[in-house]
C-alpha positions in Angstrom: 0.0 0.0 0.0 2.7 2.3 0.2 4.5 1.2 -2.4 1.5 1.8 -4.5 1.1 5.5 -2.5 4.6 6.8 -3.4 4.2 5.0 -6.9 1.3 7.3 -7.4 2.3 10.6 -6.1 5.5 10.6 -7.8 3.5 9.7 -10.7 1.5 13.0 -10.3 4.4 14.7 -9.7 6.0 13.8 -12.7 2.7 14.4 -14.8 2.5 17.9 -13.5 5.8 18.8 -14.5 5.3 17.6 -17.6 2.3 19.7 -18.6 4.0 22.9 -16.6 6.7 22.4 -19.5 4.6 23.1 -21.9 1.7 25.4 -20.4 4.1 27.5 -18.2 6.4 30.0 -19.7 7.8 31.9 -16.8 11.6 31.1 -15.8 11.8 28.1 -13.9 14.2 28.5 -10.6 15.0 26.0 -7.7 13.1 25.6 -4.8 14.0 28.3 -2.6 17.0 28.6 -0.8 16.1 28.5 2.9 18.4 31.3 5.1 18.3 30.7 9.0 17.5 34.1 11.0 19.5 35.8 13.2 19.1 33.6 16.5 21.3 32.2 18.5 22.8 29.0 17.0 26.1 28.5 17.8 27.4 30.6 14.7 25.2 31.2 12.7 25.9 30.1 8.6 27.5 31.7 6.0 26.5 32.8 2.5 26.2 29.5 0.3 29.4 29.8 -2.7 28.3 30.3 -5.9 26.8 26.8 -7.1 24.9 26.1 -4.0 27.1 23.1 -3.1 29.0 24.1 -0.1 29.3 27.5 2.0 32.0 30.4 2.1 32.5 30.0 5.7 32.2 27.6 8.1 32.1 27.1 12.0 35.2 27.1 13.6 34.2 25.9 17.3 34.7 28.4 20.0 36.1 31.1 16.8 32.4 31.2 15.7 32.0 31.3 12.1 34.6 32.3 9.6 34.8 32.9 6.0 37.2 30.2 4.3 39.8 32.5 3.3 40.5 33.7 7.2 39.9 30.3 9.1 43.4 28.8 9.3 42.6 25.3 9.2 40.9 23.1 6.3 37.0 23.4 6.5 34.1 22.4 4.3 30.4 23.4 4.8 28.2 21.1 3.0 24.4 23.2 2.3 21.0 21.9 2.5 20.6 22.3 -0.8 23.5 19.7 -1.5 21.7 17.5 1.0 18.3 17.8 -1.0 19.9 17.5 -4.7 21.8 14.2 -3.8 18.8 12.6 -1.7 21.0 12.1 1.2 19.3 10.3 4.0 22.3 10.1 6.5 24.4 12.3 7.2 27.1 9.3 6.2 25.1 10.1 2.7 26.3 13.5 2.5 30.0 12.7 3.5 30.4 10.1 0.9 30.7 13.4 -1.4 34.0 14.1 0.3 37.3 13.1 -1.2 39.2 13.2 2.5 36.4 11.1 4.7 35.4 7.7 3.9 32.8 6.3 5.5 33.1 3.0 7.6 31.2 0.9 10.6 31.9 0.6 14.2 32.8 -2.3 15.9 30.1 -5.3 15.7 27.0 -3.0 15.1 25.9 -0.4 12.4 27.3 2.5 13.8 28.5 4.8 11.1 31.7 6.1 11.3 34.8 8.2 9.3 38.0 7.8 8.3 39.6 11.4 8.3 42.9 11.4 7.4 43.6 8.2 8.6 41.9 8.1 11.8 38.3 7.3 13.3 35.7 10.2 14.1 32.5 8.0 16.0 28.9 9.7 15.0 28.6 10.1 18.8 31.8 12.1 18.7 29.6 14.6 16.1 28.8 18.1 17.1 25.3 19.5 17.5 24.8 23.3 17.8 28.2 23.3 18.8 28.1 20.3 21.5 29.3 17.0 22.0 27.2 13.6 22.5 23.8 14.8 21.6 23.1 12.8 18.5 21.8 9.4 18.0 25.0 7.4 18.1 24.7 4.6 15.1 22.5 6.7 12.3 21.6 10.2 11.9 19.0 11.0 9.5 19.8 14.3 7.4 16.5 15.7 7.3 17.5 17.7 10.7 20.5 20.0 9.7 20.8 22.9 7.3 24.4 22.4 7.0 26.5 19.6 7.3 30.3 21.0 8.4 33.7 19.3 8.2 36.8 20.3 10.2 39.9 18.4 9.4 42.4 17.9 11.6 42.9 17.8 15.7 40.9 20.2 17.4 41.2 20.2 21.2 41.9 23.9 21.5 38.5 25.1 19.3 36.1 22.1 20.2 37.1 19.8 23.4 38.0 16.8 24.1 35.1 14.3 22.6 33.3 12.1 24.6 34.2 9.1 22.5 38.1 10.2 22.6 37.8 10.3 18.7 38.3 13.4 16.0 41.7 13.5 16.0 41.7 13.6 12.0 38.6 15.9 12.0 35.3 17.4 13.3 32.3 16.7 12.3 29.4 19.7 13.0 26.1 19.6 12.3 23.7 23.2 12.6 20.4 22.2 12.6 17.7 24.4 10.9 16.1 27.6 11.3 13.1 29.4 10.4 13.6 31.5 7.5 12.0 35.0 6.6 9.5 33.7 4.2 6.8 31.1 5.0 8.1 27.7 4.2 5.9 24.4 2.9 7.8 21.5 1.6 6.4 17.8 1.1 9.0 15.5 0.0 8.2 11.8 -1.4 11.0 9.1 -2.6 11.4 6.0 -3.5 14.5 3.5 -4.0 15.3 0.1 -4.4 13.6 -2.4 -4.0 10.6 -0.8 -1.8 12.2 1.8 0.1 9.9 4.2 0.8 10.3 7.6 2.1 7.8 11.2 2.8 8.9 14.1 4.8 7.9 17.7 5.2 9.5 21.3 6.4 7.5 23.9 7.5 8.7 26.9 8.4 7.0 30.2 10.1 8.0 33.7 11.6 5.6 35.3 14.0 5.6 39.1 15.5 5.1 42.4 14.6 9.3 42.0 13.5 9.2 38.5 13.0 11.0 38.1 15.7 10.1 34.5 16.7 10.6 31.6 14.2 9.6 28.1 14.1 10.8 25.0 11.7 9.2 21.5 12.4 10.9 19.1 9.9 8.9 15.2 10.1 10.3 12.5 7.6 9.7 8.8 7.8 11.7 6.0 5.6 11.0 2.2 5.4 11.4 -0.9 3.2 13.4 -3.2 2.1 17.2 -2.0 0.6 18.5 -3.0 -3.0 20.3 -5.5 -0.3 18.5 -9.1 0.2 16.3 -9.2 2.4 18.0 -5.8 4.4 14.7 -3.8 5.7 14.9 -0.6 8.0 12.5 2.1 9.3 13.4 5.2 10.4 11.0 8.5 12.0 12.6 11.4 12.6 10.6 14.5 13.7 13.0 18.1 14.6 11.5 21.2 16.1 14.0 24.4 16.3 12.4 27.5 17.4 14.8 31.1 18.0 13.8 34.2 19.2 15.5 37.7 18.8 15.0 40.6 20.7 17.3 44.0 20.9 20.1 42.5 22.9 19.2 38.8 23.1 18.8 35.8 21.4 17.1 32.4 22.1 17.2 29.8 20.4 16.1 26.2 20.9 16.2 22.9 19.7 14.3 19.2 20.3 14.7 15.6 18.2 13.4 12.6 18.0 14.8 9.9 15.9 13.7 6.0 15.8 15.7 3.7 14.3 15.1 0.0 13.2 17.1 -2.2 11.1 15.5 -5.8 10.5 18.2 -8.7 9.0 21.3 -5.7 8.3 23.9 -7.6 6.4 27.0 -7.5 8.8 30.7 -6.7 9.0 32.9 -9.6 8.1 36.1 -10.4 10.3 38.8 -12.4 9.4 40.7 -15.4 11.1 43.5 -17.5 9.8 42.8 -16.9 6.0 46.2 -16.2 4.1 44.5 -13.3 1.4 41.0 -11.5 1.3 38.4 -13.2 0.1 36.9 -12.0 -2.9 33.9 -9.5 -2.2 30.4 -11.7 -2.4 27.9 -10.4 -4.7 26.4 -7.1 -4.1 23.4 -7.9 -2.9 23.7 -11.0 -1.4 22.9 -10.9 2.7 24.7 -13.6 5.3 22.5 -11.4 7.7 20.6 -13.9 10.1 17.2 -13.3 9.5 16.1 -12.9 13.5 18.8 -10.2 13.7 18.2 -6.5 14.4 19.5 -3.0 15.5 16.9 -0.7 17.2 18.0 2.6 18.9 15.4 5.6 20.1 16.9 9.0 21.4 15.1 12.3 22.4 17.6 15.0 22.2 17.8 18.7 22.4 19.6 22.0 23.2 18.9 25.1 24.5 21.2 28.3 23.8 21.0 31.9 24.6 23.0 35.2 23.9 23.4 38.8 25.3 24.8 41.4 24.1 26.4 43.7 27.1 28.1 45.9 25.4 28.3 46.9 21.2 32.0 44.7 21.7 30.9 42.2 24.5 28.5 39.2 24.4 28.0 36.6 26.8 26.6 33.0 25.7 25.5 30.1 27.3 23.6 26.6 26.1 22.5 23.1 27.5 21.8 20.0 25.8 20.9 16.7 26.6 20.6 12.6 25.2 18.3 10.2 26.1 19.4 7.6 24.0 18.6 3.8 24.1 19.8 0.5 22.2 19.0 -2.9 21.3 20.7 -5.4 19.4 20.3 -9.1 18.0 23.6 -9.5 16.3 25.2 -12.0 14.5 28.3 -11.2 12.8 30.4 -13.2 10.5 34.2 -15.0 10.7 35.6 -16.3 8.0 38.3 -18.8 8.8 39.5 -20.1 5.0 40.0 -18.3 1.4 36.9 -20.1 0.3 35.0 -18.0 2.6 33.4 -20.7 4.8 33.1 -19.2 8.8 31.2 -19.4 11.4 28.9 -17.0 13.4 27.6 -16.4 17.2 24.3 -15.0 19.0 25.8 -11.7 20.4 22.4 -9.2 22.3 22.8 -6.1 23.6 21.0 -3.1 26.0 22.2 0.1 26.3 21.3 3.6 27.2 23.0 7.1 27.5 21.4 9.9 29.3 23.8 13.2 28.3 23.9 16.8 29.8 26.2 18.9 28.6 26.7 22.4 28.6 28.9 25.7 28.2 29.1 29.6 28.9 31.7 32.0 27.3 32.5 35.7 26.6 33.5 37.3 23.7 35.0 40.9 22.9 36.4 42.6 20.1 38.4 45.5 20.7 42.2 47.1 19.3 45.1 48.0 21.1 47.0 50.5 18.6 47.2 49.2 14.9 45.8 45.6 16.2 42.8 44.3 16.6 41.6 41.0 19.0 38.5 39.2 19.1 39.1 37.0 22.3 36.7 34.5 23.2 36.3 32.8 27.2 34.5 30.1 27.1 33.6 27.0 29.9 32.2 23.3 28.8 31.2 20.3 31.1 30.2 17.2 29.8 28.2 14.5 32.2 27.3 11.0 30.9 26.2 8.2 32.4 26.3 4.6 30.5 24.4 1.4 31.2 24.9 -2.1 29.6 24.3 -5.4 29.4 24.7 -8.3 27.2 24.9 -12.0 25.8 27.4 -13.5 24.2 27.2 -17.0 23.1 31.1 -17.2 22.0 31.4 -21.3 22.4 27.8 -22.0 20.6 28.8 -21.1 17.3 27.4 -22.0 13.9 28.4 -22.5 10.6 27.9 -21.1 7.3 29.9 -19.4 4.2 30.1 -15.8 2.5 29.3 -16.8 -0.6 27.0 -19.2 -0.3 25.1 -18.1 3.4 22.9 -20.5 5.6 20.2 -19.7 7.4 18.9 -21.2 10.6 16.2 -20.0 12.9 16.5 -17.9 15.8 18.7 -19.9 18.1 18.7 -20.5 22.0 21.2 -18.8 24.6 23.7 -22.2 26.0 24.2 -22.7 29.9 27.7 -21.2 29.5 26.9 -18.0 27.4 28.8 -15.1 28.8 26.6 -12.5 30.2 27.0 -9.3 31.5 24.1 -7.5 33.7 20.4 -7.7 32.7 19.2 -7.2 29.2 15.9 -6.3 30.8 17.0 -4.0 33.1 20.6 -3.0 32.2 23.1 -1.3 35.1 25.6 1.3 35.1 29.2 0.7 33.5 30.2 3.9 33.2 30.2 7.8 34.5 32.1 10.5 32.6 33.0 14.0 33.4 34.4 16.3 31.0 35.2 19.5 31.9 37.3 22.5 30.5 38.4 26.1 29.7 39.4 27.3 26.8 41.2 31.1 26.0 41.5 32.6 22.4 42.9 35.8 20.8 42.7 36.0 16.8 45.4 39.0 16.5 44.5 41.1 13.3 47.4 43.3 11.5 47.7 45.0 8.1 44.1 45.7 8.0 43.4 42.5 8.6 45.0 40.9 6.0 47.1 39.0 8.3 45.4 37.1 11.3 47.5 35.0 14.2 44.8 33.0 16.7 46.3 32.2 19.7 44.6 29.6 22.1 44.8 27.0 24.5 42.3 24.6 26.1 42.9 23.1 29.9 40.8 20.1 30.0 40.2 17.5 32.4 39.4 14.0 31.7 37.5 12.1 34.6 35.7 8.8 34.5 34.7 5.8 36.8 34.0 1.9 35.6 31.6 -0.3 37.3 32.1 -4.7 37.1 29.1 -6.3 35.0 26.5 -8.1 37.0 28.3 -6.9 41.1 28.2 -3.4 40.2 31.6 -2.5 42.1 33.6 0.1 41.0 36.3 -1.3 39.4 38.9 1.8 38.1 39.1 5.8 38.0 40.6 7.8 36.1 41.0 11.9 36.5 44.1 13.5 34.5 44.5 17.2 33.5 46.5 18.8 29.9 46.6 22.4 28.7 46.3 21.9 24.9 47.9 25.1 22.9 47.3 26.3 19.1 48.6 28.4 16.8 46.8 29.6 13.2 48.5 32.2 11.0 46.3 33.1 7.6 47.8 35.3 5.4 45.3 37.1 2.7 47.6 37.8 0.1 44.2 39.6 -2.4 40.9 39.2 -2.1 40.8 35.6 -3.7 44.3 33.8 -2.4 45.0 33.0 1.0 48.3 31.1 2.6 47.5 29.5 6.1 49.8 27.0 9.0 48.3 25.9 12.1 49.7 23.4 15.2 46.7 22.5 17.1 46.7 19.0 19.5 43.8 16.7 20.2 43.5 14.5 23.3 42.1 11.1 24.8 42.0 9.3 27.9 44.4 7.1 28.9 44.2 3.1 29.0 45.1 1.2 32.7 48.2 -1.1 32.6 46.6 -4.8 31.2 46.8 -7.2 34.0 50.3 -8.7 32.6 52.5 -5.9 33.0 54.0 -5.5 36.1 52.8 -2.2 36.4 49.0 -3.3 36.2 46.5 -1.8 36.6 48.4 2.0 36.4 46.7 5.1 34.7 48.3 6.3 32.4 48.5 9.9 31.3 46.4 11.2 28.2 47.0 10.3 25.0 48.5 13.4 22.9 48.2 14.1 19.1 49.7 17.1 17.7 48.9 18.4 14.1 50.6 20.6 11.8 49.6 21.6 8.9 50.4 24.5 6.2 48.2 25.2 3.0 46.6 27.7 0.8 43.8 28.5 -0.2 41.7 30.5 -3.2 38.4 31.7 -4.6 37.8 33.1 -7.6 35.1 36.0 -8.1 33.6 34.3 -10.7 32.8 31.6 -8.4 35.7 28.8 -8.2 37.8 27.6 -5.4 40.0 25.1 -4.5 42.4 24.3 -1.8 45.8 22.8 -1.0 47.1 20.9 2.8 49.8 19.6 3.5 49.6 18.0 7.3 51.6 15.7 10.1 49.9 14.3 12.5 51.7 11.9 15.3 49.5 10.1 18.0 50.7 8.8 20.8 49.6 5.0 21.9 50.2 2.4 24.4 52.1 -0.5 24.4 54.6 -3.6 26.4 57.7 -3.2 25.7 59.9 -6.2 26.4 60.4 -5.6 29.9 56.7 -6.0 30.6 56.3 -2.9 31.4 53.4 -0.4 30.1 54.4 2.7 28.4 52.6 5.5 26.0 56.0 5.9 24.5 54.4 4.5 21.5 53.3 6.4 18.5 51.4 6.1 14.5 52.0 9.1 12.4 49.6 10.3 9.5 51.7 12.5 6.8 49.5 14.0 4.0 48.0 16.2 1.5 44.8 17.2 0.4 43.4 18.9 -3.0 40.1 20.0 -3.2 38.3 21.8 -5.5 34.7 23.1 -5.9 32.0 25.8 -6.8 31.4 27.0 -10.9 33.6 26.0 -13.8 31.2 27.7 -15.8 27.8 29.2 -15.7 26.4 25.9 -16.4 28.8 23.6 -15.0 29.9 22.5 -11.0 32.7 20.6 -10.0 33.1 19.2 -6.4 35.8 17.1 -5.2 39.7 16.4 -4.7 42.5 13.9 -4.1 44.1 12.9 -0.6 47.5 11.4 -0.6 48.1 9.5 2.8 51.3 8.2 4.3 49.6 6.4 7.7 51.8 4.2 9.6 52.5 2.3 12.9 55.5 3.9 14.8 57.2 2.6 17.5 54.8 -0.3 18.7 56.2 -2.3 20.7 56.8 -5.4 17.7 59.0 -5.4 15.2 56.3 -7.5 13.1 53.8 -4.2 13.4 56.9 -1.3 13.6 56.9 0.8 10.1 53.6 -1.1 9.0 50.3 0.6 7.4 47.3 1.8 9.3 44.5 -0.7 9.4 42.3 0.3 6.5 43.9 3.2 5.5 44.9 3.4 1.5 47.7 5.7 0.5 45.4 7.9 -2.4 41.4 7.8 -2.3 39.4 10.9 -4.5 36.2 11.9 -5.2 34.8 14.2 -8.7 31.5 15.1 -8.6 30.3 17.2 -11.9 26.7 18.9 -12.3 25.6 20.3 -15.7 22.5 22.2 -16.4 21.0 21.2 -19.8 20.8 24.7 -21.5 18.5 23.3 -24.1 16.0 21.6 -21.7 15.5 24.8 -19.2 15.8 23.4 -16.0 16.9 19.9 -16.1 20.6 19.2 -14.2 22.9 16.3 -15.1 25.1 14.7 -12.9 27.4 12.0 -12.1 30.3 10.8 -9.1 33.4 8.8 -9.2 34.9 7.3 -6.4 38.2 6.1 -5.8 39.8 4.5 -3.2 43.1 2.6 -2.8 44.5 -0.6 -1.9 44.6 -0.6 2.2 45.0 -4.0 4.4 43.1 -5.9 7.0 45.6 -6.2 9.4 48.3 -4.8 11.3 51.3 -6.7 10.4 50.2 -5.7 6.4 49.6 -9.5 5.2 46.1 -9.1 3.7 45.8 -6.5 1.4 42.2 -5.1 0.2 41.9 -4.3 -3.3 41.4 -1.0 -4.6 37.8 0.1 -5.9 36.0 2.5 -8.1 32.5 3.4 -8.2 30.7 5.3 -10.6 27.0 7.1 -9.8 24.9 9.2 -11.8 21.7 11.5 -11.7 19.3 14.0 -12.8 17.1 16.7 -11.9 14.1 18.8 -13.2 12.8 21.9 -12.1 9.5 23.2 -12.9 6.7 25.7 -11.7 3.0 24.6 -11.8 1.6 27.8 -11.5 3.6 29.2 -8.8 4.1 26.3 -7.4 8.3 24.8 -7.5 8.2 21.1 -8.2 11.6 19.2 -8.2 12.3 15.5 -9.6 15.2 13.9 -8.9 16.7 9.8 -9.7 20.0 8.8 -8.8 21.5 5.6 -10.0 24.5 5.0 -7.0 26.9 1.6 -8.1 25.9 2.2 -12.0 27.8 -0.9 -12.7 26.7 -2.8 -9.6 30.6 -3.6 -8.4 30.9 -5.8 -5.7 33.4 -4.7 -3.8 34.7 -3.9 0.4 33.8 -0.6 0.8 35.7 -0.1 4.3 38.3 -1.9 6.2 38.2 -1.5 9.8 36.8 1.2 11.6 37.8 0.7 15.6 41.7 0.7 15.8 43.6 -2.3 15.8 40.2 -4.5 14.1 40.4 -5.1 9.9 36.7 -6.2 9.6 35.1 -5.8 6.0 32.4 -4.3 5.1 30.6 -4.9 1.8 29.8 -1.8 -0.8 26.3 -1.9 -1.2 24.9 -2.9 -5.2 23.3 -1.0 -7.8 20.5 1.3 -6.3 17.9 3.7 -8.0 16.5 6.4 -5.8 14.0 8.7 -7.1 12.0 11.6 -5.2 9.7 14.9 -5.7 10.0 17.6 -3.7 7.2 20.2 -3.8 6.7 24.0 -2.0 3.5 24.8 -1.8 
């Protein structure tokens, strides 16, 4: 039934057009672009570049937002329009576009996670509104945010610590959306394969004599089965931000709800004593157990506020919070041999995260002399508590092969399953505190054409563990670091900057294991200092690109031969990143870039791992996205992707090495008026050949687990302002 529903409104939607084509002479022009008020979001947004695709400025944590050529570190704002045009339904969708991320899994569930520059940013180490640990923490429907933002590189001094210890190759921030100035009604309806259905609508509305108080309720709701065998999900999503502005102040306020089930998920693949990688399986084919799921349910919000106290001083302060819960029916897959027979294990799991987070700050502008500062104070504290529990039948294993899966009905816990609290009623394992200060000073000479931000963070890192099914606390840990930074930009003109930055990020410590003969001792925090110069430039008539070149060396843990535990250990990332993006032409867009990566294991602790290659970490990957707008068929867009990434291995010691892959996708768009009504279709073929292929290779350090590219899909949708 709503297969048939979708079938016939897109139907309709597509028949309107069609007559508007002929009937309708006026200029045809895209939906509207939507432009959030003045409230009191964490920054605000900048102007979209010319093509629509990304912005001219970006948030740059507690810096606020920046234009690209004065933010002295690599950033890329991603607009809801970009979102819309490429039907992205995650915000793992939208970051597939970028030629430094690639997207990958978390360990044993579906969690979606990213490589940047060679190391693992977790989606519950993703900023909202500026704060950590809001968002749901496997998927995060798009539908929510009018601008998905990438920062790449450490960033202790602008952001904080994460919560998941993560982001030391980049940031992630998503600003959700605003009402806009203009009355806002958008249904949107889409289909892809085989029966995956989707409707959603954004209203928007500005009330007062000033229209000073805005509201935007965003509802969207996806479900079916995948282009995937027998891989069914269903997803709700409903987002409510409302802002106020009055002469000084600004309110601003945010509340989610997102509900997420997956129903037989094809899962990860890990490998144990084969000599090569198997082959990828068919495209489509599913060694999913069919009684296996993934649900999770989180109510999230924020709260911020602003006041101006003097023309040069404002004062800020916000609160958010997560209720977020989880359950899983896993059953993941091990191959043992290279003709891809392996075995797999009943693995459940209950979990919930109850968040509050929060920070205040200052910020002033004034000169002294020729210079000018804008300084910025600013306080965070980050409170989570964790419960768990869980099954795992290890010993009562089954068997079946990659290529050729078994299925067997839903199986039976054994006597000597290992469990771990109640799944009914699961108990605290954790409690983390997070708190910090952070002081900046962006130094402005030559009228501004040369900026130096100085900074530095103190932080402090405090948690407690609690034993499964006794509830005893069984470790602490509370450490303190001053993380410093440095950015120089220089604007050389108006379009060409030059830019260097040394910035550090931080994560807790590990305890000595239990065979080193300093067990059980905390150790300090892990440190990872960046540096990074570059250069960056954008044309007037509406192209940019940009150049970085970056090192960035991570401390780790390790026994060295005297049984002792150190963190004299360390993995060093050396790169370079090209990307390009914005108008060619007036009817052509280019978006993309290269990134050359030199990720290895230093100093480890075995000579077998010393000098090796990064778990899943290839040495090029790139991305070209091209848009061209049909000048003989007013109002139709072509466009295609290609995707490449490298050759990267499966395991530490570099003895199973994943083969390169390429995908190619294509689309199209048409934009009419019926009446005065916008209408506009859009298909997308992603996987045009239907490659089989392993998408990602690891995705939690020190695991190579596979995942599988997903085949061939056709995704069509309307949208529709009325």
């Amino acid at each position: 039934m709503k297969k048939a529903f979708v079938y016939s409104a897109l139907a309709s939607a597509v028949a309107f057009a069609m007559n508007s084509a002929y009937a309708d002479e006026q200029k045809v022009e895209e939906l509207d672009v939507i432009e959030v008020s003045s409230d009191a979001s964490q920054a605000g947004l900048a102007k979209e570049f010319s093509g629509g695709q990304v912005a001219s400025g970006s948030r740059v944590g507690i810096l606020g937002n920046k234009s690209n050529l004065e933010t002295p570190f690599a950033t890329t704002s991603y607009t809801n329009k970009f979102i819309q045009d490429k039907q992205a339904r995650s915000v793992a969708d939208v970051l597939k576009n970028d030629p430094n991320i690639r997207v990958a899994r978390g360990f044993g569930n579906f969690q979606e996670s990213y490589f940047m520059r060679g190391f693992i940013t977790n989606s519950d180490d993703i900023l909202y509104n500026g704060l950590y640990g809001l968002l749901p923490r496997q998927y995060i429907a798009s539908e929510m945010f009018e601008r998905v933002e990438v920062q790449r590189g450490a960033s202790a001094f602008l952001n904080g610590i994460t919560p998941g210890g993560g982001s030391i190759g980049g940031t992630i921030a998503l600003m959700p959306k605003r009402a806009a100035m203009e009355n806002l009604n958008r249904l949107n309806i889409g289909l892809s394969s085989n029966e995956r259905t989707n409707i959603g609508t954004d209203i928007s509305r500005r009330f007062g004599d000033n229209k000073e108080f805005g509201v935007r309720l965003n509802a969207a709701h996806t479900e079916g089965e995948s282009a995937i065998d027998s891989d069914k999900a269903r997803n709700t999503v409903f987002h409510l931000g409302l802002d106020w502005k009055g002469d000084k102040a600004r309110i601003s306020a945010d509340l989610g709800y997102q509900k997420n089930y997956l129903r037989n998920p094809r899962p990860s693949v890990t490998l144990s004593g084969v000599t090569e990688v198997p082959a990828a399986p068919k495209a489509t084919s599913n060694w999913g157990q069919r009684w296996t799921y993934s649900e999770e349910c989180d109510v999230f919000g924020t709260l911020r506020a602003k006041y101006d106290f003097l023309p040069n001083l404002t004062g800020y302060a916000a609160y958010g919070f997560r209720d977020g819960k989880e359950s899983n029916v896993l059953a993941n897959l091990t191959v043992h041999n290279n003709n891809g027979d392996g075995t797999e294990y009943r693995f459940d799991n209950e979990r919930r995260n109850i968040i509050h987070t929060g920070e205040v700050g200052l910020k002033s502008s004034f000169e002294t002399g020729s210079v000018s500062h804008d300084v910025v104070l600013s306080a965070n504290r980050y409170q989570e508590k964790r419960k768990n529990a869980y099954v795992m039948d290890f010993f009562n294993t089954f068997s079946t092969n990659l290529y050729s899966p078994r299925y067997i009905g839903e199986i039976s816990y054994a006597a000597n399953a290992f469990r771990g609290n109640n799944l009914d009623s699961p108990a605290v394992t954790n409690r983390v505190i997070l708190t910090s200060v952070a002081l900046g000073d962006t130094l402005s000479f030559l009228n501004k054409t040369l900026q130096v931000t100085l900074g530095a963070r103190w932080q402090q890192l405090a948690s407690k563990d609690f034993a499964y099914n006794t509830g005893i606390q069984s470790a602490t840990y509370k450490e303190a670091r001053v993380s410093p930074s440095v950015g120089v930009i220089y604007r050389f003109t108006p379009e060409f900057s030059v830019y260097g930055n040394y910035i550090e990020s931080l994560s807790q410590g590990d305890s000595a294991p239990n065979n080193a003969i300093n067990q059980g001792q905390t150790q300090k925090p892990y440190v990872s200092k960046q540096k990074e110069i570059g250069m960056k430039y954008e044309s007037e008539s509406g192209f940019g690109a940009s150049l970085a070149l970056f090192s960035t060396e991570k401390s780790r843990g390790y026994l060295d031969a005297n049984h002792f535990y150190t963190t004299k250990g360390k993995d060093r990332h050396d790169g370079a990143e090209i990307n390009i993006y914005g108008q060619v032409t007036d009817n052509v867009r280019l978006l993309g870039g290269v990134t050359f990566l030199h990720a290895k294991q230093r100093d480890t602790g075995s000579s077998t791992t010393d000098r090796k290659y990064t778990i899943g970490v290839p040495k090029f990957q790139g991305n070209l996205g091209l848009e061209y707008d049909v000048k003989t068929i007013e109002g139709l867009t072509l466009e295609s992707r290609i995707t490449y990434t490298g050759s990267s291995y499966a395991d530490a010691q570099n003895t199973l090495k994943v083969k390169d892959w390429t995908r190619v996708d294509v689309g199209a768009r048409y934009i009419a008026l019926i009446g005065n009504t916008p209408i506009t279709l859009r298909a997308r073929l992603d996987n045009l050949t239907n490659k089989k292929y392993w998408e990602s290779v690891g995705g939690h350090p020190g695991y190579g687990y596979l995942v599988s590219g997903a085949p061939r899909t056709l995704s069509v949708s309307a949208s529709v302002d009325f």
